[in-house]
C-alpha positions in Angstrom: 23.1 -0.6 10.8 25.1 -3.4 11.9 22.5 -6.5 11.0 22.1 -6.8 15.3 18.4 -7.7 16.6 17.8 -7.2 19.9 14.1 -8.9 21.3 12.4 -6.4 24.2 10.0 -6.7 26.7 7.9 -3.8 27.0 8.5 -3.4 30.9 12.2 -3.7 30.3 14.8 -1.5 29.0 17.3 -4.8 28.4 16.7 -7.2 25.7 15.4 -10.6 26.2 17.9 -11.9 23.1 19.9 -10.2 20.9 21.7 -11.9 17.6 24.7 -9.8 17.0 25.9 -9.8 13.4 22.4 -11.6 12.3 22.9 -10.7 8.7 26.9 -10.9 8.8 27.2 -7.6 9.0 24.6 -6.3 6.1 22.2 -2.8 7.9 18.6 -4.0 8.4 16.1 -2.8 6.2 13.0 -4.1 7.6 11.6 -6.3 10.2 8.2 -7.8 10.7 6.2 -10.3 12.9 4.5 -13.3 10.6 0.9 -12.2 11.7 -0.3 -15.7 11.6 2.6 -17.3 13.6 3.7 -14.8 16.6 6.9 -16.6 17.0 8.2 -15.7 13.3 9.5 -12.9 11.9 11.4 -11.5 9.0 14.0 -9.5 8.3 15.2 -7.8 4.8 18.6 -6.6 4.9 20.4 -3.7 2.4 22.1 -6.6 0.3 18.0 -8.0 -0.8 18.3 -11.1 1.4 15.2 -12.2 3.6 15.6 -14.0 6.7 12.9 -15.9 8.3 13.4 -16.8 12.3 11.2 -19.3 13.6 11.8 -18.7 17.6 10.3 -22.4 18.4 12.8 -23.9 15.9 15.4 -22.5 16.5 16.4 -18.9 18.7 19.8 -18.6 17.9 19.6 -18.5 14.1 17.7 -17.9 10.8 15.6 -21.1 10.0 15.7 -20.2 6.3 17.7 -17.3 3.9 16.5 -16.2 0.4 18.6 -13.6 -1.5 17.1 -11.6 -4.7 20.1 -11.1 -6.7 17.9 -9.6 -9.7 17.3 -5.9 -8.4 17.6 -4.3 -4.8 14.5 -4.6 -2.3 13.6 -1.5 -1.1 11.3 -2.7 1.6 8.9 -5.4 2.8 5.8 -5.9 4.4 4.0 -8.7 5.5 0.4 -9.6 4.6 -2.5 -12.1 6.2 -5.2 -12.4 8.4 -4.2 -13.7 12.0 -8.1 -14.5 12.8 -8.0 -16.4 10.7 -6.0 -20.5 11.2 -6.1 -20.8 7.4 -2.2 -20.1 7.4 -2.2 -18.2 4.4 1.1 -15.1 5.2 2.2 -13.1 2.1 5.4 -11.4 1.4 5.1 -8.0 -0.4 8.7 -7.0 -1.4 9.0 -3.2 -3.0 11.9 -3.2 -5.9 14.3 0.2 -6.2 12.5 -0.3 -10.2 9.0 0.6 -8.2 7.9 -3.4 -9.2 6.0 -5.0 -6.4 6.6 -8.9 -5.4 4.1 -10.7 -3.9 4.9 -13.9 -2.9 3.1 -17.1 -0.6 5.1 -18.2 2.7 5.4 -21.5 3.3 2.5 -22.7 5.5 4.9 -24.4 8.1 6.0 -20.2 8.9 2.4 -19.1 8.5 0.4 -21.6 10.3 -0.4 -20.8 14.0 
């Protein structure tokens, strides 16, 4: 509720990282794993921005921030084919209006 993210091992009730304050303050929505590039994920906080963390760029902040003023962003989900090295990740982002976005990630996020 706070925008924190805290990384876990399974074996380990303490976090390997956490970013406190990731999304200045905003309450996460959602948060997914690229499933083409294991060491990006994205997170859609309450005010419709999307964050995308590249962990071998950079681990202490967002590589990249895109906000959708239009209409609120309900949720998100993530879409691709990680047999596949054909780097091809989709965004699926849910509008309060019931409208479904589907957009293309950049390849340099999506390829593994």
């Amino acid at each position: 509720s706070d925008g924190s993210i805290r990384l876990h091992q399974m074996t380990s009730e303490y976090p390997l990282m956490q970013w406190n304050d990731s999304t200045n303050g905003q309450p996460i929505i959602a948060l997914q794993w690229a499933l083409t590039r294991p060491a990006v994920f994205f997170v859609l906080d309450a005010s419709s921005s999307i964050y995308i963390w590249d962990l071998l760029e950079n681990d202490l902040l967002p590589v990249a921030k895109q906000t959708l003023p239009s209409e609120n962003v309900v949720t998100m989900a993530l879409l691709g084919e990680p047999e596949k090295t054909n780097g091809l990740l989709g965004i699926v982002l849910a509008k309060e209006s019931g409208q479904i976005d589907i957009q293309c990630v950049k390849k340099k996020w999506a390829l593994p």
